[in-house]
C-alpha positions in Angstrom: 20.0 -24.0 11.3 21.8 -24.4 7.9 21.4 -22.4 5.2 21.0 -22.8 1.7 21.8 -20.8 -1.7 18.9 -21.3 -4.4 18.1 -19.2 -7.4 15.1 -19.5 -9.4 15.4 -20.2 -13.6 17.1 -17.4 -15.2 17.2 -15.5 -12.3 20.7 -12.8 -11.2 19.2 -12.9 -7.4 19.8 -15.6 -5.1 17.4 -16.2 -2.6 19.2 -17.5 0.8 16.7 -19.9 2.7 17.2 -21.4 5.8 16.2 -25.0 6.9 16.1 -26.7 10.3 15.9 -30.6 9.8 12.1 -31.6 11.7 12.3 -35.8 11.5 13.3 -38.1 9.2 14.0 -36.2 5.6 12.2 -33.7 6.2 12.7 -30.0 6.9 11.1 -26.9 7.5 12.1 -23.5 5.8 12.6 -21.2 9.2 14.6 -18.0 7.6 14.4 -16.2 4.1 17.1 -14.1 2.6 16.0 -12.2 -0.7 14.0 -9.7 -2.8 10.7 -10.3 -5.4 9.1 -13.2 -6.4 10.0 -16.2 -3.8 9.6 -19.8 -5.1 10.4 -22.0 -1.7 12.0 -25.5 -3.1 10.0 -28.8 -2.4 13.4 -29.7 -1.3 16.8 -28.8 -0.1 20.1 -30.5 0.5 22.5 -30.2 4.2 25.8 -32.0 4.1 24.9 -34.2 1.6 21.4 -35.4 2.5 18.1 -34.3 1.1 15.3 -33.4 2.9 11.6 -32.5 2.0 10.1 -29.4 2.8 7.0 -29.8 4.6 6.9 -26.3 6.9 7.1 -22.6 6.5 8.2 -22.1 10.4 7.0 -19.2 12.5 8.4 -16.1 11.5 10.1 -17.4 8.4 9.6 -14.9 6.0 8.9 -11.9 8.9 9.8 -8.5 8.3 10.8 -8.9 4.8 10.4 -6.0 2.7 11.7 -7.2 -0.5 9.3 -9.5 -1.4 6.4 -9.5 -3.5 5.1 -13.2 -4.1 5.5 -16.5 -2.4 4.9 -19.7 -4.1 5.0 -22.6 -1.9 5.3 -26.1 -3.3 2.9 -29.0 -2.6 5.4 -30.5 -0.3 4.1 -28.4 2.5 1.7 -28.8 5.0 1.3 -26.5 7.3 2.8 -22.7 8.0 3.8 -21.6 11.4 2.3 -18.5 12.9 3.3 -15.1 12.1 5.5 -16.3 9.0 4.9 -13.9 6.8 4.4 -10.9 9.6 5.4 -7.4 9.0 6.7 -8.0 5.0 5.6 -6.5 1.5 4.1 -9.5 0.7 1.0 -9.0 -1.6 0.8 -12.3 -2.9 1.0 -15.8 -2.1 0.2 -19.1 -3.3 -0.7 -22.1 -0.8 -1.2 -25.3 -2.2 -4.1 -27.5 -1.0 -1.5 -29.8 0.6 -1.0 -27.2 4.0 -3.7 -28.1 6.9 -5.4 -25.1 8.4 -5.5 -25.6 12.1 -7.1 -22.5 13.7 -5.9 -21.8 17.4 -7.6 -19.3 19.8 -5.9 -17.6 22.9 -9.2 -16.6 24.4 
């Protein structure tokens, strides 16, 4: 898992994100590191290489209470269970890229 240092325009806080390489060039985000509004890249860069970011993995944003707002980038498509468990999140935008996939236990 490697992680990477991105700070919005005109922003003092960095927000630390985490990406594990999926296939390919692309990547998904699978840890968060920060406080308010969170804008996840559409991209992100590991030993030289870029990779897309298609996935918000499970648990990626869980039991952060220093956030506010997510804004996720049309590059993703789909968001892992519980990734956005147990934190101050009160807003979030999804883009009509991510594919709902609804999964029952029962």
């Amino acid at each position: 898992m490697e992680k990477n240092r991105v700070s919005g325009e005109g922003e003092a806080n960095m927000a630390m994100f985490k990406m594990k390489p999926i296939e390919g060039d692309t990547c998904a985000i699978s840890g968060f590191e920060g406080e308010g509004d969170v804008v996840v890249p559409s991209e992100m860069q590991n030993n030289g290489k870029s990779y897309k970011v298609v996935k918000i993995a499970n648990y990626a944003f869980s039991k952060q209470k220093k956030i506010k707002k997510v804004s996720l980038p049309d590059t993703i498509e789909s968001i892992g269970g519980y990734a956005f468990t147990e934190s101050s999140l009160t807003e979030i935008e999804i883009p009509s890229s991510v594919v709902w996939k609804l999964f029952s236990n029962i």
